[in-house]
C-alpha positions as CSV (number, residue, x, y, z in Angstrom):
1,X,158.8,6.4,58.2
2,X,157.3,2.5,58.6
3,X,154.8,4.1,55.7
4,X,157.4,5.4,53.1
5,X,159.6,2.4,53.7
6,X,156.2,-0.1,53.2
7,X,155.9,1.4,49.9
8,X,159.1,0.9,48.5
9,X,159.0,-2.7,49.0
10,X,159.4,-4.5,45.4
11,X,156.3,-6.5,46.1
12,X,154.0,-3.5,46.7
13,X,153.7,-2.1,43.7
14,X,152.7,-5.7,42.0
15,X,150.2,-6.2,44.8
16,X,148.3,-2.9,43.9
17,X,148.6,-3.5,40.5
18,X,147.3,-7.0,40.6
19,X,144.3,-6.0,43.3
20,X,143.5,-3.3,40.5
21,X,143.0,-5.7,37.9
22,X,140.8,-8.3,40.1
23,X,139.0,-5.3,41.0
24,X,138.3,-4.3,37.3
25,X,137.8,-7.6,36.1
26,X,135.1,-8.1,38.6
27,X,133.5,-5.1,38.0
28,X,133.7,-5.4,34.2
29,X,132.3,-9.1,34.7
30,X,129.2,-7.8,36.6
31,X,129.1,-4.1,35.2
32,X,125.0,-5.5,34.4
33,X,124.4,-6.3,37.9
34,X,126.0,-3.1,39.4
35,X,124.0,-0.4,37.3
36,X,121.5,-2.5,38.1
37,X,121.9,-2.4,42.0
38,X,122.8,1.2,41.2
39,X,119.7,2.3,39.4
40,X,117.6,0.0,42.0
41,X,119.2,2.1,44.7
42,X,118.8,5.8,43.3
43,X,115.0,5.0,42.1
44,X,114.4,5.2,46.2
45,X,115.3,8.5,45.5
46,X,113.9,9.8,42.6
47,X,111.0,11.8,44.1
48,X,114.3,13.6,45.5
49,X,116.0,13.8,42.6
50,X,113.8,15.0,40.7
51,X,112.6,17.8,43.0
52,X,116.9,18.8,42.8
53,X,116.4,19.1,38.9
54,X,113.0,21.2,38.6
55,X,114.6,23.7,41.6
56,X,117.7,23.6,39.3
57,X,115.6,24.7,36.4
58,X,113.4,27.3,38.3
59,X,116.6,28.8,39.8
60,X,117.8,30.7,37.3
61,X,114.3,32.5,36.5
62,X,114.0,33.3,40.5
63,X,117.5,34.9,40.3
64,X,116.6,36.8,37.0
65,X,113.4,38.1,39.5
66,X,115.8,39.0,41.9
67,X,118.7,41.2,40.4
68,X,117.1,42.7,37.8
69,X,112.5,43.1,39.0
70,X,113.5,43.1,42.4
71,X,116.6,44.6,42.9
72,X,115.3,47.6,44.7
73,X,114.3,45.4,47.4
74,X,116.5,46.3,50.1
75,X,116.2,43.3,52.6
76,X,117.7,40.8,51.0
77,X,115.9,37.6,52.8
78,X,112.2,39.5,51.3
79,X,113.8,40.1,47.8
80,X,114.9,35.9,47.8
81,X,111.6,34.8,49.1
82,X,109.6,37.3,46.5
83,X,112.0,36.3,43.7
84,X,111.9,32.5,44.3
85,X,107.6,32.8,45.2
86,X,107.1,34.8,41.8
87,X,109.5,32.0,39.6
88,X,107.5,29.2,40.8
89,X,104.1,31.0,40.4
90,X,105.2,31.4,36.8
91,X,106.5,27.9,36.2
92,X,102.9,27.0,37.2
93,X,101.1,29.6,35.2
94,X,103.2,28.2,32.0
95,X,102.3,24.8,33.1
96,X,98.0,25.7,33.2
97,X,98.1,27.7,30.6
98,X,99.8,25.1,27.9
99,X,97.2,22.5,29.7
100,X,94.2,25.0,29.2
101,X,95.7,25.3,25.3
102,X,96.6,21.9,24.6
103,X,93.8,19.6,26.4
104,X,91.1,21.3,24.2
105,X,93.4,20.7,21.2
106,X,93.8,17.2,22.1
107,X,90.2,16.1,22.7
108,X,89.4,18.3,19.2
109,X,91.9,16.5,17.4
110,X,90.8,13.1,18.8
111,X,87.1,13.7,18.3
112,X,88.1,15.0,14.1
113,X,90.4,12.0,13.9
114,X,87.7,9.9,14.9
115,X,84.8,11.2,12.9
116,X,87.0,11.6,10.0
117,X,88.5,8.0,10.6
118,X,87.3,6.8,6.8
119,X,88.9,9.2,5.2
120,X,91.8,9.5,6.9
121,X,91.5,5.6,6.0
122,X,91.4,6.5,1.7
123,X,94.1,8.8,1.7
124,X,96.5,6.4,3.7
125,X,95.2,4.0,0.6
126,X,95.7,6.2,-2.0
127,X,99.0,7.1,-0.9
128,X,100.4,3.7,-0.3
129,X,98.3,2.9,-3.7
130,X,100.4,5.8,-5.4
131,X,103.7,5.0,-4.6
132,X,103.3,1.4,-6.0
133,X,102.5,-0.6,-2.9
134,X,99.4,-2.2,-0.6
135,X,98.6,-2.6,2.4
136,X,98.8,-6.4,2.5
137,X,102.7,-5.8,1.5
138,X,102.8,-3.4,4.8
139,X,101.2,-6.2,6.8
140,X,98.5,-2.9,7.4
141,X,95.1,-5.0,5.8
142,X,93.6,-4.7,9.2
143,X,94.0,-1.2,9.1
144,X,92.1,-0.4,5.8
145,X,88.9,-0.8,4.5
146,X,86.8,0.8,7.2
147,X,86.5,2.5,10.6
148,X,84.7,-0.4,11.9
149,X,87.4,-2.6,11.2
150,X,90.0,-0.7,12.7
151,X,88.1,0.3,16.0
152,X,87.0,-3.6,16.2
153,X,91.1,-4.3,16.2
154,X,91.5,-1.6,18.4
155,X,88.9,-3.1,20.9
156,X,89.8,-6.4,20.5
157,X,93.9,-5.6,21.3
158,X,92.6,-4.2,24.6
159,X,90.5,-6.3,25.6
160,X,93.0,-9.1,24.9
161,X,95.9,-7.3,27.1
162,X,93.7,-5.5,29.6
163,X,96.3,-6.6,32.2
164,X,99.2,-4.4,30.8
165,X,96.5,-1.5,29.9
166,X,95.7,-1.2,34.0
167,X,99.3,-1.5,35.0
168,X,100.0,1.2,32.5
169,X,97.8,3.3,34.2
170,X,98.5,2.9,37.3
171,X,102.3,3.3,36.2
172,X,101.4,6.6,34.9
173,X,99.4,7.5,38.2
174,X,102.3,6.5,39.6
175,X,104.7,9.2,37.8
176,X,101.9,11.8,38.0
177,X,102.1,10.9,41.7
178,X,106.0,11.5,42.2
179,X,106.3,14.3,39.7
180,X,103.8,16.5,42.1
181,X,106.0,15.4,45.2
182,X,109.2,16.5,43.1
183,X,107.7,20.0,42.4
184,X,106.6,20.4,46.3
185,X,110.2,19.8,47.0
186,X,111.6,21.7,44.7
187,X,110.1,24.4,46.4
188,X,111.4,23.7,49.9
189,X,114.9,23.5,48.1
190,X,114.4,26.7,46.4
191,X,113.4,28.2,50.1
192,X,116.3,26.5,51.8
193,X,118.9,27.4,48.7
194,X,120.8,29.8,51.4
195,X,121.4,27.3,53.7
196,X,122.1,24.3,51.3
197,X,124.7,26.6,49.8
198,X,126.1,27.2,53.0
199,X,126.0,24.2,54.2
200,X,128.4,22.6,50.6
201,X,130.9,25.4,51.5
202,X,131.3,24.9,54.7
203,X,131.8,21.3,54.0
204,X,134.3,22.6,51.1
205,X,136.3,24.3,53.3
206,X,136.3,21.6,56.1
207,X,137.6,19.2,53.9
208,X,139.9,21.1,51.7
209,X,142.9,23.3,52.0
210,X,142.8,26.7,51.1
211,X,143.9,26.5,47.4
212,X,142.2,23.5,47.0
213,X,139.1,24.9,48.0
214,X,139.2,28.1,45.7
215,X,140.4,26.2,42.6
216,X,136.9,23.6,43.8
217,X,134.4,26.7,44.2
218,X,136.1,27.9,40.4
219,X,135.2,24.5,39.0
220,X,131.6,24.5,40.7
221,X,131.3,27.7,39.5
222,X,132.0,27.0,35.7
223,X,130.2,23.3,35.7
224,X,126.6,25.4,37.6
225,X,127.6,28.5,34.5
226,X,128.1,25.3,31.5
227,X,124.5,23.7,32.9
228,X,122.7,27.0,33.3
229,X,123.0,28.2,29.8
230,X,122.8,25.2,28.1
231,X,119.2,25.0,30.3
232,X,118.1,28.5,29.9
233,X,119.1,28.9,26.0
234,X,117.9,25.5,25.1
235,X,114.5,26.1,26.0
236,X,114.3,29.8,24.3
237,X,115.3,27.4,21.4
238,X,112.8,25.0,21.8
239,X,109.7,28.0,22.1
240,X,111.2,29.8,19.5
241,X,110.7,26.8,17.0
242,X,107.5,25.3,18.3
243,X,106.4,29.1,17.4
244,X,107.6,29.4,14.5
245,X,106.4,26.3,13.6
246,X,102.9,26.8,14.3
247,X,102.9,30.3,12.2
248,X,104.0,28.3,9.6
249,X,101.2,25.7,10.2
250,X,98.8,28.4,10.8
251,X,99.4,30.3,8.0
252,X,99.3,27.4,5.4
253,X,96.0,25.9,7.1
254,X,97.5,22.8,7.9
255,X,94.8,21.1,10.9
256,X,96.2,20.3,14.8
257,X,98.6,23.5,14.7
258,X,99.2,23.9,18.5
259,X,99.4,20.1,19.3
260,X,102.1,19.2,16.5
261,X,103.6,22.7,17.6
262,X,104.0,21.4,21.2
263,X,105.1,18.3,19.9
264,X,107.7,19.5,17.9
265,X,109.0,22.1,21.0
266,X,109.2,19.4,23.1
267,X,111.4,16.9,21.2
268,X,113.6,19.7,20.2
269,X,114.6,19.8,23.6
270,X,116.5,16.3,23.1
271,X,120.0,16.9,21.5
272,X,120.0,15.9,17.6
273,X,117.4,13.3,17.0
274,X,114.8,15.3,19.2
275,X,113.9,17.5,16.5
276,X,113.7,14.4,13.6
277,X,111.1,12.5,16.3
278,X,109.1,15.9,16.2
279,X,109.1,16.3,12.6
280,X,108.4,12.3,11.9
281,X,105.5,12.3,14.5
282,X,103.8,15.7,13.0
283,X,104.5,14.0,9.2
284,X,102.5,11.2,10.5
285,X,99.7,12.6,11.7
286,X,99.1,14.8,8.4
287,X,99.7,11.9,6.5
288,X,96.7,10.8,7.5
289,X,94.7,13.9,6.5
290,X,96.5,15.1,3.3
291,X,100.2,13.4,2.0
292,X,101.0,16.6,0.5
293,X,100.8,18.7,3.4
294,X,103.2,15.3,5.5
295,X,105.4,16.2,2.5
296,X,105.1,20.3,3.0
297,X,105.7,19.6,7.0
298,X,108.8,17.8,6.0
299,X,110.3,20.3,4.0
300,X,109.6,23.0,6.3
301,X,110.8,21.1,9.2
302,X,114.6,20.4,7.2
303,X,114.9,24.2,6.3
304,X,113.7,24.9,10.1
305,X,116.5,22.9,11.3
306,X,119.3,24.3,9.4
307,X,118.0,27.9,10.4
308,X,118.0,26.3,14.0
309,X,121.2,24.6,13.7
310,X,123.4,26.8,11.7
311,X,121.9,30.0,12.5
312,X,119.6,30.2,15.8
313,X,121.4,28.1,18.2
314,X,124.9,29.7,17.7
315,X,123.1,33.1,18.1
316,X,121.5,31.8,21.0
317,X,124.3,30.4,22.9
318,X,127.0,32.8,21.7
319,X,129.1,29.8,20.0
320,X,129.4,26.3,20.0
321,X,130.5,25.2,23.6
322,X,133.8,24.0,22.6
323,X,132.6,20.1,22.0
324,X,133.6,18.0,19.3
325,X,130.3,16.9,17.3
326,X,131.6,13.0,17.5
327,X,131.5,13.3,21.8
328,X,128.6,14.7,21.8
329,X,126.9,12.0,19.9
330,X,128.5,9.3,22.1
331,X,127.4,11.2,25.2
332,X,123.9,11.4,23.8
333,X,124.1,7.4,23.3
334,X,125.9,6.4,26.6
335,X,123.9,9.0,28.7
336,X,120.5,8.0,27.1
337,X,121.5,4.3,28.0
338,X,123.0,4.8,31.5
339,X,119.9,7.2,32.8
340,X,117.3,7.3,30.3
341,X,115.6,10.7,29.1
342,X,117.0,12.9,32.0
343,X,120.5,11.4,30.2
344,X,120.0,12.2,27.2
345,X,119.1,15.7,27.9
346,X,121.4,16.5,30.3
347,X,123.9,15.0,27.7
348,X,125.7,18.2,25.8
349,X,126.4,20.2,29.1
350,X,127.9,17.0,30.7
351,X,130.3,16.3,27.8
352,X,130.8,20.1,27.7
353,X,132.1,19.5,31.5
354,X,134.1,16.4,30.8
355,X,135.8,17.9,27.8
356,X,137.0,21.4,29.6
357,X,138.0,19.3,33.3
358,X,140.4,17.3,30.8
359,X,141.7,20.1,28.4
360,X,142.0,22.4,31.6
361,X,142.3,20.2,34.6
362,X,143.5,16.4,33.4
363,X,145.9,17.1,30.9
364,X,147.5,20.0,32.9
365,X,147.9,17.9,35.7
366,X,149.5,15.4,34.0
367,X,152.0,17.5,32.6
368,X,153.0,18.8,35.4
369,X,153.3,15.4,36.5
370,X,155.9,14.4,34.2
371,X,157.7,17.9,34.2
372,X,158.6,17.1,37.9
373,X,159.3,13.3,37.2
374,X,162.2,15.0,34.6
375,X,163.4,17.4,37.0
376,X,163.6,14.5,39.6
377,X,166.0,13.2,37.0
C-alpha cells in the first residue's frame, strides 16, 4: 500500500528519470575506463573462458558420436563418456595431423623462400619495374638489390628491438600456455556437461515461475540451435574451400599449396573480410615467386567466393539466417572492437540472436504493452 502510494508521488517519477540520466552520463563519460576495468576483470578468467568455448565447439561432434555411432549403447552414462572421450580424441587427431602436414610445409617453404631469396628479389623488381614504378617511390630500396641486403636489415631490425622480440615470445609462450589449460578444461566441462546442465535448470526454475521458465528454456534452446549451426556449418565451409583451393593450386603447380590452403581456410572462418585477408596473404606470397600466378590466385579466389557466397553457404546453412547484411557488418565492427577475434567470429550468430529476441520477443512485448495501456483507456 506505503509502495503503490510512494510511486505515485509527482516527484518520483522526475527523481528516476533524472538518476537515469546521471547514471548514463557517467557511464557514457567513462565508457573507456569501464570496458577497460571490464576486460581487465574477465582476462582473470580467460583460461576459463576459453576452455567454455572449445567444449562448446567439441559438443556438438560428441553428441553426433552419441545418437547416431553410439546409439546402441544402452547405459546412457557409458554412451556420454564414450561419445564425449572419442570427440576429443578426434579434435586432437585433427589438431596433430594439420601440425604433422603444415610444420614440414612451413620449414620447406621457409628454407625455398630463403635460398631462392634473389629471385624472389628480381621478380618483385620487375613487377614494380612493369607497372611503371620503383622501389625508391615504395620507400622498398632496402628491400632490393640482394639477399645480403635484405637479411642485414632483417638482422639489424632485431637486434635493434631485441626487447620487444623476447616479450613477444614469451607473450606467445604465454597463450600456448593458457590455450593447453583451456583444452584440459574443456574436457572436465565436457565430463561434467550433466551436471552443469542440471545445475542452470534448477537455478531456472528456482528463480522463475513456471511460464517464465518454459518461454526461458525455448529461448536457450533457440540461441544454443542459432550458435551451433552457425559453428558446425561454418567450418564445413571453411574445409570445403581451403580444399578446394589447394586442388586448384595443385593442379596448376602453383608452390606452398597446403600452407596458403590453410591460410586461406582459416581466415574464411572470419565473417566477410576473412576470406579477402586469405586471398591477399596467399597473392603476396606468389607475388614473390611468379606475378602471374598472384594474378591467377586472385581470380580464382573472386570466382571462389561468389561460388562460396552465393552458392555454398546458402546450401550449407539451408538460407540466410534472417539478418540484414548492414547489421551484420556493424556487429562484425562493434564485436571485433568490444572482444577482439573471438568477437568477430562469434559476430553473425550474436546479431542473428539480437535480431530474432527483438522481432520475436522486444517488439511483441511492446505491443502488448501499449494494447493494454489502450484498453486501460
Amino acid at each position: 500500500m506505503f509502495k503503490n502510494n510512494f510511486k505515485n508521488k509527482p516527484w518520483y517519477s522526475y527523481t528516476i528519470a533524472i538518476c537515469a540520466g546521471v547514471l548514463l552520463f557517467v557511464v557514457l563519460t567513462h565508457i573507456s575506463d569501464i570496458m577497460g576495468g571490464a576486460r581487465t576483470f574477465i582476462g582473470y578468467f580467460t583460461p576459463v573462458l576459453l576452455g567454455c568455448i572449445i567444449a562448446y565447439l567439441i559438443n556438438p561432434l560428441a553428441k553426433f558420436y552419441e545418437v547416431k555411432i553410439f546409439k546402441g549403447i544402452k547405459n546412457e552414462k557409458i554412451r556420454l563418456i564414450v561419445a564425449d572421450t572419442l570427440a576429443i580424441l578426434t579434435v586432437l587427431l585433427v589438431i596433430v595431423y594439420a601440425m604433422i602436414m603444415l610444420v614440414p610445409e612451413l620449414i620447406s617453404s621457409v628454407k625455398t623462400f630463403v635460398g631462392n631469396i634473389d629471385l624472389y628479389i628480381d621478380s618483385l623488381d620487375t613487377f614494380l619495374k612493369s607497372v611503371g614504378l620503383s622501389s625508391a617511390e615504395l620507400g622498398l630500396q632496402g628491400w632490393t638489390g640482394s639477399s645480403e641486403k635484405v637479411l642485414y636489415i632483417v638482422s639489424e631490425y632485431l637486434s635493434g628491438n631485441i626487447d620487444e622480440v623476447v616479450a613477444t615470445s614469451a607473450n606467445a609462450g604465454r597463450i600456448i600456455i593458457q590455450w593447453g589449460i583451456a583444452f584440459l578444461l574443456s574436457i572436465y566441462l565436457l565430463a561434467n556437461k550433466g551436471s552443469i546442465k542440471y545445475g542452470i535448470k534448477r537455478l531456472l526454475k528456482a528463480a522463475l515461475k513456471e511460464e517464465k521458465y518454459q518461454g526461458a528454456r525455448a529461448y536457450l534452446s533457440r540461441c544454443n540451435q542459432i550458435l551451433n549451426r552457425y559453428v558446425v556449418f561454418n567450418i564445413l565451409d571453411a574445409l570445403i574451400v581451403g580444399v578446394v583451393n589447394m586442388i586448384f593450386m595443385v593442379i596448376m603447380g602453383f608452390p606452398y599449396a597446403w600452407l596458403i590452403s590453410f591460410v586461406v581456410a582459416l581466415t574464411n572462418l572470419v565473417p566477410t573480410f576473412g576470406p579477402f585477408v586469405g586471398g591477399g596473404i596467399g597473392a603476396f606470397i606468389l607475388l614473390l615467386v611468379k606475378p602471374w600466378y598472384a594474378l591467377a590466385f586472385m581470380a580464382f579466389t573472386l570466382v571462389l567466393q561468389l561460388i562460396d557466397g552465393y552458392v555454398l553457404k546458402p546450401k550449407i546453412f539451408g538460407g540466410s539466417l534472417g539478418v540484414p547484411a548492414l547489421w551484420i557488418l556493424i556487429g562484425i565492427v562493434v564485436s571485433g572492437k568490444m572482444f577482439g577475434v573471438i568477437g568477430i567470429l562469434l559476430s553473425i550468430p550474436i546479431v542473428a540472436i539480437i535480431n530474432f529476441t527483438y522481432d520475436d520477443y522486444f517488439m511483441p512485448w511492446l505491443e502488448r504493452r501499449k494494447n493494454r495501456a489502450e484498453e486501460d483507456i
